[in-house]
C-alpha positions in Angstrom: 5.6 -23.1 -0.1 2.8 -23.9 2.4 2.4 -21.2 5.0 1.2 -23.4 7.5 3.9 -23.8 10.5 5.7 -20.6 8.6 6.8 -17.3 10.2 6.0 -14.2 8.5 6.7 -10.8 8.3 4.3 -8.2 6.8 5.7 -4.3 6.1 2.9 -2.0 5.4 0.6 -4.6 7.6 -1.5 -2.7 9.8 -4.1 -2.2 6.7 -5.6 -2.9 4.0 -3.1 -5.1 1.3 -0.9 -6.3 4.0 -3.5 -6.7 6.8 -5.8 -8.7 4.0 -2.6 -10.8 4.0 -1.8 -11.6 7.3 -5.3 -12.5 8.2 -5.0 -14.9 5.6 -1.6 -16.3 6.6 -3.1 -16.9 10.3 -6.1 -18.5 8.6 -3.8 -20.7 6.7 -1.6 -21.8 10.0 1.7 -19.6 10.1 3.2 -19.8 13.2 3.4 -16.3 13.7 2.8 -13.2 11.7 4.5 -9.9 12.6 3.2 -7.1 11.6 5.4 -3.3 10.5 4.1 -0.1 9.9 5.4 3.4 10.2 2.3 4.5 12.3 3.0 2.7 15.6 -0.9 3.4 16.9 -2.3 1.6 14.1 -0.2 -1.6 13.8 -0.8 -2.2 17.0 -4.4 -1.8 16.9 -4.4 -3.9 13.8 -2.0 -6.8 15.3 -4.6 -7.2 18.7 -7.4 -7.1 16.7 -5.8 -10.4 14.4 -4.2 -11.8 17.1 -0.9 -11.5 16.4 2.2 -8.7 16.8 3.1 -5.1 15.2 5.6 -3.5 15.6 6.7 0.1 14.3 9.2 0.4 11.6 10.2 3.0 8.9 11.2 1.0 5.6 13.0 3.8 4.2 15.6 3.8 7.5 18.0 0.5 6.7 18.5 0.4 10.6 14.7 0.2 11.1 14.6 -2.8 8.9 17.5 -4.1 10.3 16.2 -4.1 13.8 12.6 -5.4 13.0 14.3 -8.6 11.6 16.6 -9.0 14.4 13.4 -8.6 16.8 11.5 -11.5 14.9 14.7 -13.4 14.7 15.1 -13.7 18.4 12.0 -14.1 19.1 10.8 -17.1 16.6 13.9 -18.6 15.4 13.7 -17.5 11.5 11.7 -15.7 9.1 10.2 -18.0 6.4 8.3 -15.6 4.5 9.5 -11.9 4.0 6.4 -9.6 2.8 8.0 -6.3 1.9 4.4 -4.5 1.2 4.8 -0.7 1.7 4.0 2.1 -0.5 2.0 4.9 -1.5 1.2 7.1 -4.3 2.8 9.5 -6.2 1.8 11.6 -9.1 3.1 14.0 -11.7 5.2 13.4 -14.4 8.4 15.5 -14.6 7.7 19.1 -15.0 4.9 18.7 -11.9 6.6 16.4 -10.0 9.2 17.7 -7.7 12.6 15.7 -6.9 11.8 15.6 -3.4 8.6 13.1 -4.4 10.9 11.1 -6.5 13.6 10.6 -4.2 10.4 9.4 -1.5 9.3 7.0 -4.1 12.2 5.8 -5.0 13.1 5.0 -1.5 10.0 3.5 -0.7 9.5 1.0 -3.7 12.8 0.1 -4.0 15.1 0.6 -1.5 12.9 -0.8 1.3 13.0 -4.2 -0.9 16.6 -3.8 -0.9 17.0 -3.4 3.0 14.6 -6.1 3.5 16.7 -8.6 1.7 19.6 -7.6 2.9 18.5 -8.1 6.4 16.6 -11.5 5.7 18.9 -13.4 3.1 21.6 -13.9 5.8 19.5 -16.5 7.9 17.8 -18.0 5.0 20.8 -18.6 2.7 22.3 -20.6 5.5 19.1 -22.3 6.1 18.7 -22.7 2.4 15.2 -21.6 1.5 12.9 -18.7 2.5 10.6 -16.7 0.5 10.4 -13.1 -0.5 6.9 -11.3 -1.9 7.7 -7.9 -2.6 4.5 -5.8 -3.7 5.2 -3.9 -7.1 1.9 -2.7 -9.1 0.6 -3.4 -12.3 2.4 -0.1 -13.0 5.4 -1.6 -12.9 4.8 -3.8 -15.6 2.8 -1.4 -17.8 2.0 2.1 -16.6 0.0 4.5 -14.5 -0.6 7.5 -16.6 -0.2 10.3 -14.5 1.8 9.4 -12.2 5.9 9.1 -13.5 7.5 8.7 -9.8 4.9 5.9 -9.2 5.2 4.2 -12.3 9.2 4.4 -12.7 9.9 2.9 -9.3 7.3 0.1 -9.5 8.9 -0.7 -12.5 12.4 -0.6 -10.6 10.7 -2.5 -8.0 9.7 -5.6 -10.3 13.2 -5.4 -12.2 14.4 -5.6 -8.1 12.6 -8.9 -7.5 14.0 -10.6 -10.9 17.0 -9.9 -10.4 16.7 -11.4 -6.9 15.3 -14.9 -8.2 17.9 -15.3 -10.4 20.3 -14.1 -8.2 19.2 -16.2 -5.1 17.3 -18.9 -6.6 19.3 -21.9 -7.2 20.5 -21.0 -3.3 16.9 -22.3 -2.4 15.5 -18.8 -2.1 11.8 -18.5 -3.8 10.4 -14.6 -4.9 7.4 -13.5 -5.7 6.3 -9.7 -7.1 2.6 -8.7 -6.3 1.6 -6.7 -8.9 -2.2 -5.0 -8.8 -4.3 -3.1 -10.8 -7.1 -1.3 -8.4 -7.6 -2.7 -4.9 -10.6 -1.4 -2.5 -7.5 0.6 0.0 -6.9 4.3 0.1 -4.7 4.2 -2.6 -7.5 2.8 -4.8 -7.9 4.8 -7.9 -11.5 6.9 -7.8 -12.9 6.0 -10.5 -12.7 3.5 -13.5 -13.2 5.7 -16.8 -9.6 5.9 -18.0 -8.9 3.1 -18.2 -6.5 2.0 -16.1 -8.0 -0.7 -14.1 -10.1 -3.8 -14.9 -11.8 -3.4 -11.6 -11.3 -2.5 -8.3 -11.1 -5.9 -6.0 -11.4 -6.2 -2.7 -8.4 -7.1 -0.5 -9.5 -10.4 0.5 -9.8 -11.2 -2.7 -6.0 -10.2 -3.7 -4.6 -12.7 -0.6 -6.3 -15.7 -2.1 -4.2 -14.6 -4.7 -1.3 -14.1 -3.0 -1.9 -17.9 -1.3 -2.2 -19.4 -4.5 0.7 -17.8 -5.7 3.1 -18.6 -2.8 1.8 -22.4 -2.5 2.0 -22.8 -6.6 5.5 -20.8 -5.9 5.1 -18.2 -9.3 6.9 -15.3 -9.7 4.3 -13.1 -11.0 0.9 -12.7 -8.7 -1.1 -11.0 -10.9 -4.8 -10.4 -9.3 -6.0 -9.1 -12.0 -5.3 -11.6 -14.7 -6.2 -9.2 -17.5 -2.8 -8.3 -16.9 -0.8 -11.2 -18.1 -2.3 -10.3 -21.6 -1.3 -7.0 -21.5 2.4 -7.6 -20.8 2.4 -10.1 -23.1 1.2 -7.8 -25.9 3.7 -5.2 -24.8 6.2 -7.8 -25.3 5.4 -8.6 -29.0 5.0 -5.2 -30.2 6.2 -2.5 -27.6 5.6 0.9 -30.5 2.1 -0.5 -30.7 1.7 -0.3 -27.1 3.3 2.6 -27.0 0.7 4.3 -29.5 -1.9 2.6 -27.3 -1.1 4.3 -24.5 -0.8 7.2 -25.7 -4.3 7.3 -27.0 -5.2 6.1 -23.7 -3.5 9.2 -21.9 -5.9 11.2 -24.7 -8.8 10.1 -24.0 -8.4 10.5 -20.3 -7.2 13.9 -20.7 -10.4 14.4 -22.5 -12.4 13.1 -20.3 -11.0 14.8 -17.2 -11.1 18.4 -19.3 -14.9 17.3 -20.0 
């Protein structure tokens, strides 16, 4: 899909993945790019200074979505391109990680991909295309040691957007899961000795991504491209990647006791 002459919507916009994006998308063309947030001061700071709108909106709240689509609906016609982009961390594992913080996740990384598409599909089905990115994590496909609630609803969260391309796809629906290791943004892991990230990339960087990704229309956007080796491993011998990771949890154990 080109995103020139396209209308957009960006949850999670009014910094750093999702504002990345949208300057990008106006870069590219799109006829208009909307902007959502939770923090009504700060998407609209972020929407004047690109030139375009924000508008407040709690993903978690199904009415909230609901009413953000409806808004862009009647005000531009359609939504082409649906970028359901909010999250935020959340560590422990089980014994440290209370239900309250897994019930957040869970309704954050997955069920505001699920209100999202219930609120969009309607109007694209019956024009028969649109596009969906939903932004999972490299943790979704591997793991985030550390941090259960995170990883386990990523991981929901990709499983979400396959079942929504097979689901939706021969209706003329495209979908699209954004799956990072580090990005320079507040949820940017501090430091690089576990492990866990090849890097730490700037956001820019991740939209030319995203732009490829969308124009070449792949499922997987994978900015760090390490990545596609590593689930590919997994996939031909999960107990050895299993044992892998286990050392790795070791060694960062170590190193954070040292």
């Amino acid at each position: 899909m080109q995103i020139s002459g396209k209308v957009v919507v960006i949850t999670g916009g009014s910094g750093g993945i999702g504002r990345a994006m949208a300057e990008k998308f106006l870069g590219n063309d799109a006829k208009a790019v909307v902007l959502a947030d939770l923090d009504q001061s700060a998407v609209e700071q972020a929407a004047q200074a690109l030139g375009c709108s924000g508008l407040a909106c709690d993903v978690t709240n199904e009415a909230q979505v609901q009413t953000l689509v409806d808004s862009v609906i009647a005000e531009h016609g359609q939504i082409d391109l649906f970028c359901s982009n909010a999250g935020a961390g959340g560590q422990g594992v089980l014994t440290d990680a209370e239900n309250e913080v897994w019930q957040k996740q869970w309704e954050l990384h997955v069920m505001s991909h699920v209100y999202a598409a219930r609120a969009v599909l309607p109007g694209m089905l019956a024009r028969g295309e649109g596009y969906l990115l939903n932004t999972a994590s490299a943790a979704g496909l591997l793991a985030a040691l550390g941090s259960g609630p995170y990883s386990v609803t990523k991981a929901a969260a990709v499983k979400l957007a396959e079942f929504l391309a097979i689901t939706h796809g021969d209706e003329g629906i495209k979908v699209s899961v954004l799956c990072p290791q580090g990005v320079n943004t507040a949820m940017a892991p501090r430091g690089l000795g576990d492990g866990q990230t090849d890097g730490i990339i700037e956001p820019s960087e991740l939209a030319s991504c995203v732009m490829e990704a969308i124009e070449d229309e792949r499922f997987h956007v994978l900015p760090h491209p390490e990545v596609e080796e590593y689930v590919r491993r997994k996939g031909d011998n999960v107990d050895r990647w299993l044992l892998g990771m286990r050392r790795l949890r070791r060694q960062s154990m170590e190193q954070a006791e040292g």
